[in-house]
N, C-alpha and C positions, 0 to 999 in steps of 0.2 A: 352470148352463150346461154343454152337455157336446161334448164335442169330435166326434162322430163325427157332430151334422148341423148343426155351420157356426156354431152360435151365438156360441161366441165370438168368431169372425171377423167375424162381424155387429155385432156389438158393437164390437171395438177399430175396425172400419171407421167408427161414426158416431163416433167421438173424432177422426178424420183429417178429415171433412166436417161437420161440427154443432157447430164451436164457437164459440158463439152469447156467451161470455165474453169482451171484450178483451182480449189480450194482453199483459201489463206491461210492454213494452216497448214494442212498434210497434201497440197498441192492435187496430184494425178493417181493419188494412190488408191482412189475409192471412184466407184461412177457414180456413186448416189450420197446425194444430200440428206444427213440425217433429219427430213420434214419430219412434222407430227402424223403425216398419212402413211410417212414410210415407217417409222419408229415404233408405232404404234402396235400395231400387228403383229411384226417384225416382235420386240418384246414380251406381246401377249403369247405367243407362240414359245417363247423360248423358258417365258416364267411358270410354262405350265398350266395358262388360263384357257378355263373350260368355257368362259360362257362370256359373250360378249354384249353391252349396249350398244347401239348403234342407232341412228337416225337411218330411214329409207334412204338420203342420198351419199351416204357411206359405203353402202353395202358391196359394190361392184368396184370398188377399189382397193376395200381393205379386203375381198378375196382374191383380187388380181396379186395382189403382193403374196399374200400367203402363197397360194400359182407358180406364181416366178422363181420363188425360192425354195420350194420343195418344202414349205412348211408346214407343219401341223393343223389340219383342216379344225375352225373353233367354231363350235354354235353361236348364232347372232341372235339377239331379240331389239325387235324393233320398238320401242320405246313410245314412236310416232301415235299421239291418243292415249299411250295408256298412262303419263304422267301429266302435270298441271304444266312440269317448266320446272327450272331451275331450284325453285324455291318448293317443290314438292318436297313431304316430311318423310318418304323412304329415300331421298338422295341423303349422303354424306358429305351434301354444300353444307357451308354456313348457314345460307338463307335456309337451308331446307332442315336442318337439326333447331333453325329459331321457330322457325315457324312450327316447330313439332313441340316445343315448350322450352328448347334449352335457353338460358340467362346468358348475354354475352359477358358477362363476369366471371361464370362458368366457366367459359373458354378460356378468357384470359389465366385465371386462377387455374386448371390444365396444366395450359403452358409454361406457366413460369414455376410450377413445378417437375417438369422434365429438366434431366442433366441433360450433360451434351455427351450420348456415348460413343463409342471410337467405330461402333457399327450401324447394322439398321435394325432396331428393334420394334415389336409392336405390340402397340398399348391396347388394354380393354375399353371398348364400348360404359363398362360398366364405374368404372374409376369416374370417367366424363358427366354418367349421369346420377351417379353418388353425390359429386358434389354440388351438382346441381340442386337435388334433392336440398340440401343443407341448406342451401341458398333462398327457397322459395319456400321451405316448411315454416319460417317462424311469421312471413306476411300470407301466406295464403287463406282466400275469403273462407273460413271456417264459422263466421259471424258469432262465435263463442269466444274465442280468445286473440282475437287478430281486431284492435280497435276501429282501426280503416275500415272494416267490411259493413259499418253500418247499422243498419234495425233491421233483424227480420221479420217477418209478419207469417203467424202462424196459423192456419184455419183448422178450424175442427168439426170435425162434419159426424153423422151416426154412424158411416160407413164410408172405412177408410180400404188403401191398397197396401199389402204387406208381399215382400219377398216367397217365392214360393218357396226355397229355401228352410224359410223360419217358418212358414207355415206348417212345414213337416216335422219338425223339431216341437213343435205344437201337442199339446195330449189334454182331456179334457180336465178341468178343475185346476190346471194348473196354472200359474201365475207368472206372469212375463213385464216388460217393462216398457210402455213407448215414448221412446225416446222425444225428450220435453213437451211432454203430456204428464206422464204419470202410469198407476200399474192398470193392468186390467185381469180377469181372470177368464180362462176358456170356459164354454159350458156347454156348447157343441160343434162337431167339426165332419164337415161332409165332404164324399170324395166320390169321385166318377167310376165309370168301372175298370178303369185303368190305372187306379189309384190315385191321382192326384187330386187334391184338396182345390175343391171348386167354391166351399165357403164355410166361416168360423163366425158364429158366435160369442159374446163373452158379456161381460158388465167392466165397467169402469171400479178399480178399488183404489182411489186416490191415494186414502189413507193409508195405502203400504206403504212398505219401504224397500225402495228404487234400490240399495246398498246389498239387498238380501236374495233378489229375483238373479238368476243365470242369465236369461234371455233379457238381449237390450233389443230390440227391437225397431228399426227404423222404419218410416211407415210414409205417405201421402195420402193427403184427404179426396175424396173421392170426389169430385169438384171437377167442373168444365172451364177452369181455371188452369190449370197443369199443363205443362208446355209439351209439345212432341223433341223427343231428342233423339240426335244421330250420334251416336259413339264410337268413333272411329280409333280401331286400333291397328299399327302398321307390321306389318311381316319384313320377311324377306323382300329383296326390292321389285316393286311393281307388285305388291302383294299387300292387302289390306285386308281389318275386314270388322263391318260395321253391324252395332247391334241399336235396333230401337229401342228406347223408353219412355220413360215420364218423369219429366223433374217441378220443381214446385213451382208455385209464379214468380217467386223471389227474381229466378234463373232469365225472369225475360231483362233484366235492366244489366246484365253482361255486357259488356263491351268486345270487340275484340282484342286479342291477347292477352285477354283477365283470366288468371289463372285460378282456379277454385279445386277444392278438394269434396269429390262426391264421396258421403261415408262409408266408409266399407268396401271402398273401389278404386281407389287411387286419385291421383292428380290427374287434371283435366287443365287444356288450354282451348279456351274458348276460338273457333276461328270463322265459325259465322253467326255473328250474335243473331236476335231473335227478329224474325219474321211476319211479323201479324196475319199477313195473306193465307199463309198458311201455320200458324202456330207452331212454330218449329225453332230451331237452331243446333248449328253442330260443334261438338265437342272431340277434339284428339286427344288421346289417352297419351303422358308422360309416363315416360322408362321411370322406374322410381331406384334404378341402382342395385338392387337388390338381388337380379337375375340378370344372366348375359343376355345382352339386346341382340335382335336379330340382325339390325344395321349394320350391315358391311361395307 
C-alpha cells in the first residue's frame, strides 16, 4: 500500500465501517470499532473542538468520518514542516515541555500533588511552571551566587553597549550604575531625528556609591568577542517568535540544557550551544510561572 494515492486510508477506513465480527463485549450492537481514526474526529466534533493538528496523511479520513456522520465540519492545520517532532517545545509532550526548560522533578512534584477528584478537572499551565521555577532558581548559572557556575571573566572596553531602554531613562549629569563595574556619570547624549538615542557620553565615577544611584545598568563591552543570540520564545502552538542579540563570551562554554538566567529577562535553556562558524547559539525562553502560558 502506499501512501501518496489513498490506499491506506482506504483500508483503515473499511476497519471503521466492515466489521462484520461481534464485538466481545457488546456483540452486533455497534458496526464500528471504537479505532483512534474513528474516535478521534468523532470526539473532536462532539467536544466542540475548533481547530485540529493533523499530519497530511490524516487528512482524507478524518474528514471522511466527520462526512459519514453528519458531523461538525473542524478546521485542520497541517503540522507537516512547521514542527521539529515530537519533542518540539510548543507540543504538550513530555519531551517537548523538557526540552522547553521544564525539570522532570517538576512534573513529578505536579503529580503527586493532584487529589484524585470524582470528576475531570483542569489544571494551570502556570501551577506547573511555578514550580519549576522553584526548582531551578536556587542552581541557575547566575555566576554571583550559584557556586557551580564558575569564574566569570569580565572585559572592559572605552565603549560599551547599553539597553535602549536605559538609554532613555538616561539625562545628562546624571549618575547611574554599571553593573559590576562601578558608577559612571552622563555628560552627553545624542539622538537621531526620530528620537532615539544613537550615543551617550559619560566618565567613569568609581568612587560613588552603587547603594545611592536608581539606575542599575547592565551593559556589554563593545568587543568582537560577544556571541550572536537567537531567543526563542513560544506562543500558541506552531507559533514562536525569536528575537536576536548579544550575549557575553562567558555564554560560548554552554552546554546544552544549561539553564542560565539573562538579567532582567528571564530564564533561558540553552538548546544549541555555541557555534564558532558562525558565532552564534540559541536560547528558549522558560515560562517563569508568573503569567498564564500560552501552552495548551
Amino acid at each position: 500500500m502506499g501512501e501518496g494515492d489513498g490506499s491506506r486510508n482506504i483500508e483503515r477506513f473499511k476497519v471503521l465501517s466492515s466489521c462484520l465480527v461481534p464485538h466481545h463485549r457488546v456483540g452486533s450492537d455497534y458496526k464500528v470499532y471504537p479505532t483512534y481514526d474513528f474516535a478521534t474526529p468523532f470526539l473532536d466534533s462532539k467536544q466542540g473542538i475548533t481547530l485540529a493538528l493533523q499530519s497530511s496523511a490524516c487528512h482524507a479520513l478524518y474528514n471522511r468520518v466527520l462526512m459519514e456522520m453528519e458531523l461538525k465540519e473542524i478546521m485542520i492545520i497541517e503540522f507537516n514542516g512547521l514542527v521539529d517532532g515530537w519533542d518540539d517545545p510548543r507540543y504538550p509532550t513530555v519531551q517537548g515541555v523538557v526540552r522547553r526548560g521544564l525539570k522532570p522533578e517538576a512534573l513529578y512534584r505536579f503529580i503527586s500533588e493532584q487529589d484524585a477528584p470524582k470528576r475531570s478537572t483542569l489544571m494551570s499551565w502556570v501551577k506547573l511552571w511555578n514550580i519549576n521555577k522553584k526548582l531551578i532558581d536556587p542552581m541557575v548559572r547566575r555566576h554571583k551566587t550559584y557556586k557551580g557556575a564558575g569564574v566569570k571573566e569580565i572585559t572592559f572596553t572605552k565603549s560599551i553597549w547599553i539597553d535602549q531602554a536605559d538609554a532613555m531613562a538616561m539625562s545628562v549629569n546624571r549618575e547611574a550604575t554599571l553593573m559590576d563595574w562601578g558608577n559612571a556619570i552622563v555628560e552627553t547624549i545624542t539622538k537621531d531625528q526620530e528620537g532615539i538615542i544613537t550615543a551617550i557620553t559619560g566618565i567613569l565615577h568609581l568612587e560613588g556609591c552603587v547603594s545611592t544611584t536608581e539606575l542599575k545598568l547592565t551593559w556589554l563591552p563593545k568587543s568582537s568577542e560577544l556571541v550572536s543570540l537567537t531567543l526563542t520564545e513560544f506562543g500558541d502552538l506552531c507559533s514562536k517568535r525569536e528575537v536576536s542579540a548579544l550575549g557575553d563570551s562567558n555564554m560560548k562554554h554552554l552546554e546544552c540544557s544549561d539553564v542560565v538566567q539573562l538579567e532582567r529577562n528571564g530564564y533561558f535553556r540553552c538548546d544549541v550551544p555555541y557555534h564558532a562558524e558562525d558565532n552564534s547559539l540559541v536560547l528558549f525562553a522558560i515560562p517563569d510561572g508568573k503569567t498564564p502560558s500560552s501552552c495548551h
